[in-house]
C-alpha positions as CSV (number, residue, x, y, z in Angstrom):
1,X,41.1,87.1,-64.3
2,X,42.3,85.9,-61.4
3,X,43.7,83.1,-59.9
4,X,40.4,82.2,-57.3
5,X,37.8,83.6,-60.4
6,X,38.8,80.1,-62.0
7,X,36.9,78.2,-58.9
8,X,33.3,79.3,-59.0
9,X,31.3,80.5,-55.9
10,X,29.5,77.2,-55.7
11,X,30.0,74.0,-57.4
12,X,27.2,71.4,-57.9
13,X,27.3,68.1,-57.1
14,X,27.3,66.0,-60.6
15,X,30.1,68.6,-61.3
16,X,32.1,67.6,-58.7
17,X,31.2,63.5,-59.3
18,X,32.1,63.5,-63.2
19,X,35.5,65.1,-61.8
20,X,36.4,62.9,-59.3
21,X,34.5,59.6,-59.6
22,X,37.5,58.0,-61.8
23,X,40.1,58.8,-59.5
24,X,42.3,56.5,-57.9
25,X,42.8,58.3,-54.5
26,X,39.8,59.3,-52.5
27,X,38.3,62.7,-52.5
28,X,36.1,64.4,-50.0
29,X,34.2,67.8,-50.5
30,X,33.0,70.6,-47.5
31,X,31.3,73.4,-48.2
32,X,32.2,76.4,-46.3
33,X,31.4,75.5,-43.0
34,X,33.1,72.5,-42.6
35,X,30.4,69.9,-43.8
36,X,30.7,66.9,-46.0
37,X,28.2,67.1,-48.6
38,X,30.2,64.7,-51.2
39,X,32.8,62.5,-51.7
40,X,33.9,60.2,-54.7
41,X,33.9,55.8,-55.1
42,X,37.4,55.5,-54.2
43,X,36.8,57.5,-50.7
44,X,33.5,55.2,-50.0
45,X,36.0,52.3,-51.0
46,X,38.4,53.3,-48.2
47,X,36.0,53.6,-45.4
48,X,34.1,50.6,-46.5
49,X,31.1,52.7,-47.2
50,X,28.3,52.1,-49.8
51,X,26.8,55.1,-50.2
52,X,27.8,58.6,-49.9
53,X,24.6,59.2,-47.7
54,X,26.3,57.8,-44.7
55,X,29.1,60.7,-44.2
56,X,26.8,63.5,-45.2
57,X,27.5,66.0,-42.7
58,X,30.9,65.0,-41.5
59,X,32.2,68.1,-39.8
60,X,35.7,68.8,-40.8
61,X,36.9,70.4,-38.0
62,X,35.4,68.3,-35.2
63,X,38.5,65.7,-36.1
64,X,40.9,65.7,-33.0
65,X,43.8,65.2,-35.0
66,X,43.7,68.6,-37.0
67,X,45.5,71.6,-35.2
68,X,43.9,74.0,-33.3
69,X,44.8,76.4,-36.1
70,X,43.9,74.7,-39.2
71,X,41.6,76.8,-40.1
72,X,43.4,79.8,-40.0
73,X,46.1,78.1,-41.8
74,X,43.6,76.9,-44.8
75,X,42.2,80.5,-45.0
76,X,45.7,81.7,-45.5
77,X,46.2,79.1,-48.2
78,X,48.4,76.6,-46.6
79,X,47.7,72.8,-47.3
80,X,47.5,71.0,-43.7
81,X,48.3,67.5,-43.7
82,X,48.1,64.6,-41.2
83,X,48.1,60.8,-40.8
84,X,45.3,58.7,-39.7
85,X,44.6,55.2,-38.5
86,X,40.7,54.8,-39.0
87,X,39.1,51.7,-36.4
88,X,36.2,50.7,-37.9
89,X,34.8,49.1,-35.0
90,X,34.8,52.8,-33.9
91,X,33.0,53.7,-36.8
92,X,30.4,51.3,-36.1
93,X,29.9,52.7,-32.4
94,X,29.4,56.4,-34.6
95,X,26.5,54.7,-36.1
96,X,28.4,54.4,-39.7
97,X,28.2,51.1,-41.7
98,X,31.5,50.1,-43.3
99,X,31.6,46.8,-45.0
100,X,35.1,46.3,-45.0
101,X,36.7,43.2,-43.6
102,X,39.3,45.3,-42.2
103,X,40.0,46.4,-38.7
104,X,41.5,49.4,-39.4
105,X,42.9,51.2,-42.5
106,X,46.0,53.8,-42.3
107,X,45.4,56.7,-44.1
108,X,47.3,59.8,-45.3
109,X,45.4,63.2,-45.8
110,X,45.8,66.9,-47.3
111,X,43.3,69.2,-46.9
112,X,43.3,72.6,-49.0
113,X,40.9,75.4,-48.8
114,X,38.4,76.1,-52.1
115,X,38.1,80.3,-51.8
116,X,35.7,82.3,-54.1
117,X,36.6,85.4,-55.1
118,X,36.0,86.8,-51.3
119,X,36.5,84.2,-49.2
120,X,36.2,80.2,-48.5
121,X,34.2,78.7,-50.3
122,X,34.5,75.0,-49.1
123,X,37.3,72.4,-48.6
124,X,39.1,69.4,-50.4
125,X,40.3,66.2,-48.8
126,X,42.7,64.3,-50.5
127,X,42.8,60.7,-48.9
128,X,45.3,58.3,-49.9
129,X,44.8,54.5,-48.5
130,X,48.9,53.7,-47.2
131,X,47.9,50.5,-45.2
132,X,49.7,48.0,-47.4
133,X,52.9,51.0,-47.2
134,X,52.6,50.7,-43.8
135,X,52.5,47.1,-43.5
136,X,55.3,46.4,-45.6
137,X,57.4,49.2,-44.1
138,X,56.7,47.3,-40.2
139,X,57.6,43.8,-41.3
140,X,60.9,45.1,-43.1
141,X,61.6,46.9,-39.3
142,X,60.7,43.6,-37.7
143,X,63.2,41.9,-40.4
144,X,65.7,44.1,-39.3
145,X,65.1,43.7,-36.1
146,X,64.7,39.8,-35.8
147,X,68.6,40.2,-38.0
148,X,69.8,42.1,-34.7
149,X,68.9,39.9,-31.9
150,X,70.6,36.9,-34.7
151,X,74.0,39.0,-34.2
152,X,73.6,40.1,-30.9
153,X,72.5,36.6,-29.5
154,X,76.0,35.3,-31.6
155,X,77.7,38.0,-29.7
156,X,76.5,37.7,-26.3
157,X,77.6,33.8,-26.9
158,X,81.1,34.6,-28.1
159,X,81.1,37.4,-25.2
160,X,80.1,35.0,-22.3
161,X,82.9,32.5,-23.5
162,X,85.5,35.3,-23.4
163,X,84.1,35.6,-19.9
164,X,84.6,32.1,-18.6
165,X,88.0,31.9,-20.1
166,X,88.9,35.5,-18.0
167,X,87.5,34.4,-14.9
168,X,89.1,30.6,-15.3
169,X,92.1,31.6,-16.8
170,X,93.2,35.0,-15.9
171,X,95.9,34.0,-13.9
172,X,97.9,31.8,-17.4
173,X,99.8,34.0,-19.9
174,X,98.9,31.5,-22.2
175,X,95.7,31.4,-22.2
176,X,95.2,35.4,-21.0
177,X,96.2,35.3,-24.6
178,X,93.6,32.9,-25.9
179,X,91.3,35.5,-24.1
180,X,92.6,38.4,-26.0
181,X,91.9,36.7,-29.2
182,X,88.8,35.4,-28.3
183,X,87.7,39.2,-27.7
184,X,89.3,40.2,-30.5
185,X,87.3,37.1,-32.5
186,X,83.6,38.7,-31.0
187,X,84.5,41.6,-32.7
188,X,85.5,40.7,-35.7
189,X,82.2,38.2,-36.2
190,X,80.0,41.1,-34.6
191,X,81.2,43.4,-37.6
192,X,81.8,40.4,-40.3
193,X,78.0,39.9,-39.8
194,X,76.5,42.9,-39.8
195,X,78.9,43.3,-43.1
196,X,77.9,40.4,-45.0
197,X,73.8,41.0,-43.9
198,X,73.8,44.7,-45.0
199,X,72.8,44.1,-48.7
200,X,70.2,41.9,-50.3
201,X,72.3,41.8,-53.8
202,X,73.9,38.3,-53.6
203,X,76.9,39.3,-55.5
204,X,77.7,42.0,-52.9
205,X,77.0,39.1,-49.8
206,X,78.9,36.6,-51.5
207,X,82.5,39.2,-51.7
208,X,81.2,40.6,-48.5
209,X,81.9,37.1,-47.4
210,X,85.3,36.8,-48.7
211,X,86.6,40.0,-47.8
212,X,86.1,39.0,-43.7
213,X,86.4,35.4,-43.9
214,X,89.9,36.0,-43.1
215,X,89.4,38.1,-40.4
216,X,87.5,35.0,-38.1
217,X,90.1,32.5,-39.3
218,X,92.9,32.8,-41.8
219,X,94.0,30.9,-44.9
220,X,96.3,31.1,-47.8
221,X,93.5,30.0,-50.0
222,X,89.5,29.6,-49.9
223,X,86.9,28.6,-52.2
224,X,82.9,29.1,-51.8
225,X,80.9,26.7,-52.6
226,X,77.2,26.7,-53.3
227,X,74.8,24.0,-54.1
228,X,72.5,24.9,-56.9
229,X,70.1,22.5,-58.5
230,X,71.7,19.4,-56.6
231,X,75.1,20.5,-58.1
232,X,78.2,21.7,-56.4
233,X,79.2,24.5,-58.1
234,X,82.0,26.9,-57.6
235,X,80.8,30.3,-56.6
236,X,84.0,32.6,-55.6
237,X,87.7,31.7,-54.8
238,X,90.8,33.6,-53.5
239,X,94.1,32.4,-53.4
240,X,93.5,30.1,-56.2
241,X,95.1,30.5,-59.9
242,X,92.7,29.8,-62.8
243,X,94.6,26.9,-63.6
244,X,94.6,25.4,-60.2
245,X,90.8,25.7,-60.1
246,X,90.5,23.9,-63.4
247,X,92.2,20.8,-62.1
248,X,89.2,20.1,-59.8
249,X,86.6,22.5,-61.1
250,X,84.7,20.8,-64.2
251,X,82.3,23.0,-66.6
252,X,81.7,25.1,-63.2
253,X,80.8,22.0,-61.3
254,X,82.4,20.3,-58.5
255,X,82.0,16.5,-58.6
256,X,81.6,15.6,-55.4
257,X,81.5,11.9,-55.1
258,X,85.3,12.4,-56.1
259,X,85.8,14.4,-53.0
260,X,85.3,12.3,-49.8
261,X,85.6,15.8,-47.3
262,X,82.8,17.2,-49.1
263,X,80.8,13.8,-48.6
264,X,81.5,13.8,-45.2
265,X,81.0,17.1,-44.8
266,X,77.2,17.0,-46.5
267,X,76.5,13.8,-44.9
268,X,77.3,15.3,-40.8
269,X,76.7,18.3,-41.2
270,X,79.4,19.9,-39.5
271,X,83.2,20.9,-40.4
272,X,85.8,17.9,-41.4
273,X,88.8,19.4,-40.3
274,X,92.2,17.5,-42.2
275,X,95.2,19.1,-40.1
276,X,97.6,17.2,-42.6
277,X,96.6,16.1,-46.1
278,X,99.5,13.9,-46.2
279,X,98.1,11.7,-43.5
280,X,94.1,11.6,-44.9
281,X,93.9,8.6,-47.4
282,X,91.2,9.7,-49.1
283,X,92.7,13.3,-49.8
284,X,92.4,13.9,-53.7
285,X,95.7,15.4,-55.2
286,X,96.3,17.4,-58.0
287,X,99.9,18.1,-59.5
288,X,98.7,22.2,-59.6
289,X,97.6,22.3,-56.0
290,X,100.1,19.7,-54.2
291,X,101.0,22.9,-52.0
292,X,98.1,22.2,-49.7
293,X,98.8,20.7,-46.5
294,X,95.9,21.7,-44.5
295,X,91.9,22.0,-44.5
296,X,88.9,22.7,-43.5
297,X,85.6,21.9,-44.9
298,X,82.3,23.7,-43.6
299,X,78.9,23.4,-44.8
300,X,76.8,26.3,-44.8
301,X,73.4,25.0,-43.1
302,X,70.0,26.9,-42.9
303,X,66.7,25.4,-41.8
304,X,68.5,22.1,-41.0
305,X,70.0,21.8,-45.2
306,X,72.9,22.1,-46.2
307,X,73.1,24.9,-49.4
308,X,77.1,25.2,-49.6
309,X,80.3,25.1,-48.2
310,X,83.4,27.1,-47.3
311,X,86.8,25.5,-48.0
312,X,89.9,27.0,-46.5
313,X,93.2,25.3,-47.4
314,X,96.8,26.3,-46.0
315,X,100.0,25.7,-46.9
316,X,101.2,25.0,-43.3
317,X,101.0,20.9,-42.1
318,X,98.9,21.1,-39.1
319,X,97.7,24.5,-39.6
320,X,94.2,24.0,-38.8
321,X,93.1,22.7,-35.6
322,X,90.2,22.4,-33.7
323,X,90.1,25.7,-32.3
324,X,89.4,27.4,-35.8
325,X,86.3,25.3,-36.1
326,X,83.7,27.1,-33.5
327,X,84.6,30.5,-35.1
328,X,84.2,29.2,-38.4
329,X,80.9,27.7,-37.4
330,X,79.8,31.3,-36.3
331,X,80.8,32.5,-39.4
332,X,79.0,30.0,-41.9
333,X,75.6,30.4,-39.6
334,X,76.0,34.2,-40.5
335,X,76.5,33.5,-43.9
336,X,73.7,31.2,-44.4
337,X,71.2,33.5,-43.2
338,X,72.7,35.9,-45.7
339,X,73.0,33.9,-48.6
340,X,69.5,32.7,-47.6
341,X,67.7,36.1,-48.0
342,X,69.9,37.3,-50.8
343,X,68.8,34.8,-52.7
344,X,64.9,35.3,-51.5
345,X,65.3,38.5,-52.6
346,X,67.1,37.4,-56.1
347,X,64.0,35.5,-56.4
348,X,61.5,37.8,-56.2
349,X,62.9,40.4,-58.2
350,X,63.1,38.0,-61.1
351,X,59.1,37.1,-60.3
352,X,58.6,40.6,-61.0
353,X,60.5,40.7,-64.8
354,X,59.3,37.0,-65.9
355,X,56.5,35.7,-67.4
356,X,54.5,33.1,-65.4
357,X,53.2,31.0,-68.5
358,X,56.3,30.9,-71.1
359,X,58.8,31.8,-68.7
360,X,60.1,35.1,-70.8
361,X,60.8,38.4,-69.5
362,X,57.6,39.7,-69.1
363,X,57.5,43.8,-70.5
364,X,58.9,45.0,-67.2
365,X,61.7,42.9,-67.8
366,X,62.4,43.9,-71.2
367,X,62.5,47.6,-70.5
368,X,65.3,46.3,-67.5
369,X,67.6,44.7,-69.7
370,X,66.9,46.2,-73.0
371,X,68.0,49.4,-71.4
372,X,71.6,47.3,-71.2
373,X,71.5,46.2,-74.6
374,X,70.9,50.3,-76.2
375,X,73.6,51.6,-73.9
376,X,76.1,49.4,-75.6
377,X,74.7,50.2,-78.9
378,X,75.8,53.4,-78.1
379,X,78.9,52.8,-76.8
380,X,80.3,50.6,-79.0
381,X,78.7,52.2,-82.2
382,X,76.9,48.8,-83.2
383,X,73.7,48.0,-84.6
384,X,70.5,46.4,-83.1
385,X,67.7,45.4,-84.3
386,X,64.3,45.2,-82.9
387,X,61.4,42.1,-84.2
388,X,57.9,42.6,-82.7
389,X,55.8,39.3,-83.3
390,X,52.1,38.9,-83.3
391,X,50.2,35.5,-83.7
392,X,47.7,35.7,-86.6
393,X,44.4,35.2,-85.1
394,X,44.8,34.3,-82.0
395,X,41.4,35.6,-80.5
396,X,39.4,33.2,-82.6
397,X,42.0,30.4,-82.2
398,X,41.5,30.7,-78.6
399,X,37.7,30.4,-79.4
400,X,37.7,27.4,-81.3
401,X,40.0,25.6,-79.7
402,X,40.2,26.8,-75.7
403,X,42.0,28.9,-73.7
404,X,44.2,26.1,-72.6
405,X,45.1,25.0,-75.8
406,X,46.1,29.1,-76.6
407,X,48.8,28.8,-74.3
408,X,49.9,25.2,-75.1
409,X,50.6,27.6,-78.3
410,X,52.0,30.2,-77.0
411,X,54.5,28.0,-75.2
412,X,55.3,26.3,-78.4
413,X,56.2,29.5,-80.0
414,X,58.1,30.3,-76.9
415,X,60.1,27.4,-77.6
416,X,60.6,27.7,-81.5
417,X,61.8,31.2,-81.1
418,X,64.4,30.2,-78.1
419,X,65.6,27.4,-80.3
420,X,65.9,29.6,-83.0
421,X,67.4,32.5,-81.4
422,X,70.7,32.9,-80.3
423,X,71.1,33.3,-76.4
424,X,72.8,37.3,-76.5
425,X,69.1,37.6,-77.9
426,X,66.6,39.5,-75.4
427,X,63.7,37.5,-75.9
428,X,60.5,38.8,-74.0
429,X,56.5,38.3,-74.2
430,X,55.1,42.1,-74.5
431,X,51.6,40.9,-73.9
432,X,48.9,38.8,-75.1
433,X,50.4,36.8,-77.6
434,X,52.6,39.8,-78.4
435,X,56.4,39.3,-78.3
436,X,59.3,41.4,-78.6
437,X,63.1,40.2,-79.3
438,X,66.0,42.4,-79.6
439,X,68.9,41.1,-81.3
440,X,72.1,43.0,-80.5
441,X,75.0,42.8,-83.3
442,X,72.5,42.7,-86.3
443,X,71.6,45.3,-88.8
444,X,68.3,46.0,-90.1
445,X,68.8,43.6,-93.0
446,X,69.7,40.6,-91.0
447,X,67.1,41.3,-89.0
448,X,64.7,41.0,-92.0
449,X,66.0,37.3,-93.0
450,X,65.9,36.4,-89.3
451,X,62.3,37.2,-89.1
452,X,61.7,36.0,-92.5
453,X,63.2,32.7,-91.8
454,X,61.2,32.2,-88.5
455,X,58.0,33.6,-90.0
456,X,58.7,30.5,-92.7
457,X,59.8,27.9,-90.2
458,X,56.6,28.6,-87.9
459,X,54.1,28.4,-90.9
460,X,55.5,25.1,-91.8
461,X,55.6,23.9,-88.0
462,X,52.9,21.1,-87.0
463,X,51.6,21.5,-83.4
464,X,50.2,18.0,-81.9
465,X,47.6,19.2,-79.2
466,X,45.0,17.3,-77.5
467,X,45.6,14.3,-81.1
468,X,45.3,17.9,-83.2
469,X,47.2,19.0,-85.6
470,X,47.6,22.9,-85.5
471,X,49.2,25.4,-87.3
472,X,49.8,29.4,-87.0
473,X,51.1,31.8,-88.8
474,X,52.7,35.0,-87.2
475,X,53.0,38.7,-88.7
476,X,56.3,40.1,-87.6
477,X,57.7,43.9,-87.5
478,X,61.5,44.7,-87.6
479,X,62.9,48.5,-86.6
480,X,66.6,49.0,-86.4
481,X,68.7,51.0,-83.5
482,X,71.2,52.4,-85.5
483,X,74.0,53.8,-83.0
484,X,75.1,57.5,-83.9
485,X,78.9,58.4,-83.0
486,X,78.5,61.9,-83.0
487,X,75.6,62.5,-80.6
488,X,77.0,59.7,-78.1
489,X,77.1,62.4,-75.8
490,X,73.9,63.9,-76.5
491,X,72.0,60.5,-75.8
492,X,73.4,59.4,-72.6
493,X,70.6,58.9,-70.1
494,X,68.5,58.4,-72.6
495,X,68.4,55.6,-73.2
496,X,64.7,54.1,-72.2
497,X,63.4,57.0,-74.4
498,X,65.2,55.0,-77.5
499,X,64.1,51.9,-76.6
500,X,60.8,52.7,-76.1
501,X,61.2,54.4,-79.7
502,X,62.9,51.1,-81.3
503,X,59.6,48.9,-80.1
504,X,57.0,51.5,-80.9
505,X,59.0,51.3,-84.5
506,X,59.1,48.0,-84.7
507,X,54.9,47.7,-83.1
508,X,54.3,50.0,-85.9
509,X,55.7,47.9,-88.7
510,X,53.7,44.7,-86.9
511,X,50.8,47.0,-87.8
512,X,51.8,47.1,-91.4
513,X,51.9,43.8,-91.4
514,X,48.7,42.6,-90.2
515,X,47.0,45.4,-92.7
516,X,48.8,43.9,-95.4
517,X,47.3,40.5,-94.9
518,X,49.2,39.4,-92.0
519,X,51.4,36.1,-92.3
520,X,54.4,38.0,-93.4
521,X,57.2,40.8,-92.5
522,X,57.1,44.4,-92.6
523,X,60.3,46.7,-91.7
């Protein structure tokens, strides 16, 4: 048979509808000449039109935007594609009724010939709906764009200093000098920020920061400071021993009503420059970092608040002066716009992997760090082991007692399992009230007791709700991840395939135990 014998001559309508009327992407059919004479939901949906009535007798090739020779080129077999912004306004004016609240949609279209065993027998249209694509893809040009004019407007200002000082004082080694490094300064800031705003991964702004501070003004130490969740915490240091840092650095926080600078510092919002430590009464001294003689405190404000600072201390008395503080206010601006987005970003890809209600991973995030957790079962040749829990009767809990009171419990079993749990544990909700924990270092047989321990402990577990007392009960499955030395190798890149083995395992023992009267633990 061959290859155009598998497409009949003519194909009838509620053929071409149960094909095509699930699809996701929008199909359009022409017969021979060019005519529309069907198309499926998810087309209609597109254009905003209710009925397939409405484009009957579209012609095909009276579109503008196809090339002269598409027909040609669709006899022949090729696929012609092409983009398309449809106005709906202008569909109006054509007589056409879309209902969509849209002005216009962006669409992206292939269209392939249908040929019988002699010639064409009618086309297909493929449209695929890319507005949101295109959306997203303009605002991240005009966030790239709006970061431009942020480094060139910091460079024209640094640029049109370097100009004053060559017109005023061209004529003074001295400050001819001052000039030169001025110059040398715009340059260094032009390509410190366009360093330190490259990346979105905060880990990678906050070195990129450290590895140019230096460049804009030196030191013989620094220390980054960032404040999270009304704490001063110390982020990244350079210079610094880990001993020093531990004389001022407690539990990774930084007091700092012990540290008047940083007071100050917050309070103005701007640097607090100490030229000599020796002569500032209210300089804190440690026997391990005595050697400092000289500092400068900036805050790192955005939107008017201050999130952190940048400390720079020198070994030199008098080392800092004021002339180190306008480039260093340059640099912190750059770095708080940096910071600033890094952590948007940090943000929203940990909204993506995190349950809204319990505050777990959600699946996606499971499958993101469980990866993690197999790999090193592989490298390291330990054992892992995989509990799927499953609260008995859920569905009629949640009708007898509400919705709202469902996810006061699944909350509380949130909690009993984090308490329970040790915090290498990957703890996630899989769905519904469906949870999944992996539980690196343990074999199969600790597993078990685990499980059977917290299958115990949350039978015997009184829930106050609304002046209730509740109880649950939870069926639990347990699969083990056993690494294998000898196929290491072999299983490398793998490793989502034997994760997603490990939880169907374990699913399939949950299953077990909920057919063996549920309220207990199957492996």
């Amino acid at each position: 048979m061959e290859e155009n014998d598998l497409v009949p001559e003519s194909l009838g309508l509620e053929f071409y509808q149960e094909i095509y009327r699930s699809l996701p992407i929008g199909i359009a059919l022409f017969d021979e000449k060019g005519l529309l004479f069907h198309a499926n939901p998810a087309c209609l949906s597109i254009f905003g039109i209710s009925a397939v009535n409405e484009l009957l007798g579209l012609r095909l090739f009276d579109n503008p935007k196809l090339p002269p020779d598409a027909r040609q080129r669709l006899k022949n077999g090729e696929t012609v594609f092409l983009t398309e912004t449809v106005n709906f306004d202008a569909m109006r004016h054509a007589n056409l009724n879309p209902r969509s609240t849209r002005d216009v949609v962006h669409v992206e279209i292939s269209i392939t010939a249908l040929k019988g065993q002699a010639d064409v027998g009618g086309y297909l249209m493929q449209i695929q709906d890319v507005t949101d694509k295109k959306h997203s893809t303009e605002l991240l040009v005009e966030y790239q764009h709006q970061l431009e004019r942020v480094v060139d407007a910091r460079a024209d200002q640094l640029e049109q200093i370097n100009a004053k000082l060559q017109r005023e004082l061209q004529e003074k080694r001295r400050l001819a000098a001052a000039e030169q490094r001025q110059r040398a300064l715009a340059d260094s800031l032009r390509e410190t920020a366009m360093a330190i705003t490259s990346s979105l991964e905060l880990n990678e702004v906050l070195y990129g920061i450290l590895s140019h501070i230096g460049n804009v003004v030196p030191y013989d130490a620094v220390i980054l400071l960032m404040i999270e969740a009304g704490n001063i915490r110390k982020i990244r240091y350079r210079g610094f021993t880990d001993e020093e840092t531990r004389a001022f650095v407690r539990d990774d926080v930084i007091p700092i009503q012990e540290y008047p600078n940083l007071l100050l510092a917050l309070a103005r919002k701007e640097a607090v420059l100490i030229s000599n430590t020796n002569d500032y009464a209210d300089w804190v001294v440690y026997e391990e970092t005595s050697w400092i003689a000289s500092n400068i405190t900036m805050p790192i404000i955005y939107h008017g608040a201050v999130i952190g600072f940048i400390n720079l201390y020198s070994k030199e008395t008098g080392f800092y002066k004021e002339e180190h503080i306008q480039p260093l206010t340059l640099f912190a601006s750059q770095a708080a716009i940096a910071i600033s987005n890094a952590r948007h970003y940090e943000h929203m890809q940990r909204i993506a992997i995190v349950d809204e209600l319990t505050g777990l991973y959600n699946r996606r995030g499971l499958y993101e760090l469980g990866l993690r957790e197999v790999s090193r079962v592989q490298r390291f040749k330990r054992p892992m082991t995989a509990l799927f829990f499953d609260i008995d009767y859920f569905k009629q809990f949640n009708d007898r007692y509400s919705y709202a009171v469902g996810d006061q419990v699944l909350r509380f079993l949130t909690q009993h399992l984090r308490s329970h749990l040790r915090d290498v544990d990957l703890l996630a909700r899989y769905g519904g009230e469906e949870f999944v924990a992996l539980l690196p270092e343990i074999s199969l047989e600790e597993g078990v007791e685990i499980a059977e321990r917290l299958r115990a402990d949350i039978e015997q577990t009184c829930m106050s709700i609304r002046n209730q007392d509740l109880y649950i009960t939870v069926s639990i499955g347990a699969a083990p991840l056993i690494a294998r030395p000898k196929q290491t190798d072999l299983l490398k890149g793998r490793e989502r395939e034997l994760l997603k083995d490990l939880i169907n395992r374990a699913g399939e023992k949950l299953h077990e135990a909920k057919e063996s009267g549920r309220n207990r633990v199957a492996f």
